[in-house]
C-alpha positions in Angstrom: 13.1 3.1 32.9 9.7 3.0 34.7 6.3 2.0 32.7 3.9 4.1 33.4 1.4 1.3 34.3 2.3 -2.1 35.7 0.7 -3.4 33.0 3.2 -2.7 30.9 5.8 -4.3 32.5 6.5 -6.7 29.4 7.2 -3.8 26.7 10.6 -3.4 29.3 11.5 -6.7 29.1 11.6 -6.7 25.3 15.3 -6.8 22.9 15.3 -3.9 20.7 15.6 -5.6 16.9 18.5 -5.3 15.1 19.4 -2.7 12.5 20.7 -4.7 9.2 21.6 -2.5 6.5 20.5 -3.8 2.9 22.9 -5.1 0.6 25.0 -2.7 -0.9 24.5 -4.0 -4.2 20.6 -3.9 -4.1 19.4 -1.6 -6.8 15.6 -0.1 -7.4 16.2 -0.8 -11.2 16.3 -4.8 -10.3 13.9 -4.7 -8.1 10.6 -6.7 -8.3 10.1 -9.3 -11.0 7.0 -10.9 -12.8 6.1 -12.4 -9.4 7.1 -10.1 -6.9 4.0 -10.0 -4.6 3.6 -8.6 -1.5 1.8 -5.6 -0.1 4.9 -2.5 -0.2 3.3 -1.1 -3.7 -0.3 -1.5 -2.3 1.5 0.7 0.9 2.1 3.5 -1.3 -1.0 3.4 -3.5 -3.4 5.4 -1.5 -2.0 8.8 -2.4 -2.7 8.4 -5.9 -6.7 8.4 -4.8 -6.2 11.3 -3.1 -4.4 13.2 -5.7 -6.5 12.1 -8.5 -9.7 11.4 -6.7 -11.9 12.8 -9.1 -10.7 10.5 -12.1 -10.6 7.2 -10.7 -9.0 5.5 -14.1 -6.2 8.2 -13.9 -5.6 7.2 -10.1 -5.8 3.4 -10.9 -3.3 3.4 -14.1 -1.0 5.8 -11.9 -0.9 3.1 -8.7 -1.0 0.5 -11.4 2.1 1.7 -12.7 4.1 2.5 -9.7 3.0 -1.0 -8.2 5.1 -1.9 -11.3 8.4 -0.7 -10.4 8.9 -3.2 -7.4 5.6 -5.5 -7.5 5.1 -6.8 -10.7 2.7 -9.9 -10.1 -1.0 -9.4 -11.6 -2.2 -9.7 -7.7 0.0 -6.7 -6.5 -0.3 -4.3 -9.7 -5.1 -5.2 -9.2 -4.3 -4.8 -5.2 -2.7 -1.3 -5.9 -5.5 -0.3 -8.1 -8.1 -1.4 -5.6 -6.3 0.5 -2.6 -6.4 3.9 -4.9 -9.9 3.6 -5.9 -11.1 2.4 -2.9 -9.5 5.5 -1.5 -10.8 8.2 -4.1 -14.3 6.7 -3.5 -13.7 7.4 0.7 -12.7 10.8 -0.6 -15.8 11.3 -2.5 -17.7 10.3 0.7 -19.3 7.7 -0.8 -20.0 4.6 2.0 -18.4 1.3 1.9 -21.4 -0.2 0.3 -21.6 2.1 -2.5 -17.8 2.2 -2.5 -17.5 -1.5 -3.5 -20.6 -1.5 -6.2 -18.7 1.3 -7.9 -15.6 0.5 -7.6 -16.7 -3.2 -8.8 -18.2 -1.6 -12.2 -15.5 -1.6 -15.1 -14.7 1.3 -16.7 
């Protein structure tokens, strides 16, 4: 295999990683925990701003709640929430500015 500019050279040269399957005894029902952080629930948040952009409490308590099924920890479960308002607020077209003063209002 050629690169298509000697620039990438190095890409070539690289070891593909390693597929490791998961442990055949991991289960979604044990998943998470009261401090399972991380950012995997605040990956799949979004789509709950888009789906329920034009009730922003609806969208948060939905992300809030699927956060919960692997990312219990208080930081994840307010990250997810963030990440779907955040989003909704994009949808409405508001601008970052605006975005963050009304996402930054309770209620």
């Amino acid at each position: 295999m050629r690169a298509l500019f000697p620039e990438e050279q190095w890409i070539l040269a690289l070891t593909p990683p390693r597929i490791v399957a998961p442990p055949t005894s991991a289960s979604w029902a044990r998943a998470g925990g009261a401090q399972a952080g991380g950012c995997g629930s605040v990956m799949r948040a979004y789509p709950f701003g888009l789906v329920f952009a034009d009730d922003l409490g609806r969208a948060e308590r939905w992300a809030v709640e699927h956060s919960r099924l692997t990312h219990n920890d208080p930081i994840a479960l307010a990250a997810s929430g963030a990440m779907t308002v955040g989003t909704a607020l994009a949808v409405a077209g508001l601008g970052l500015a605006a975005a963050a003063a009304r996402a930054a209002r309770p209620g």
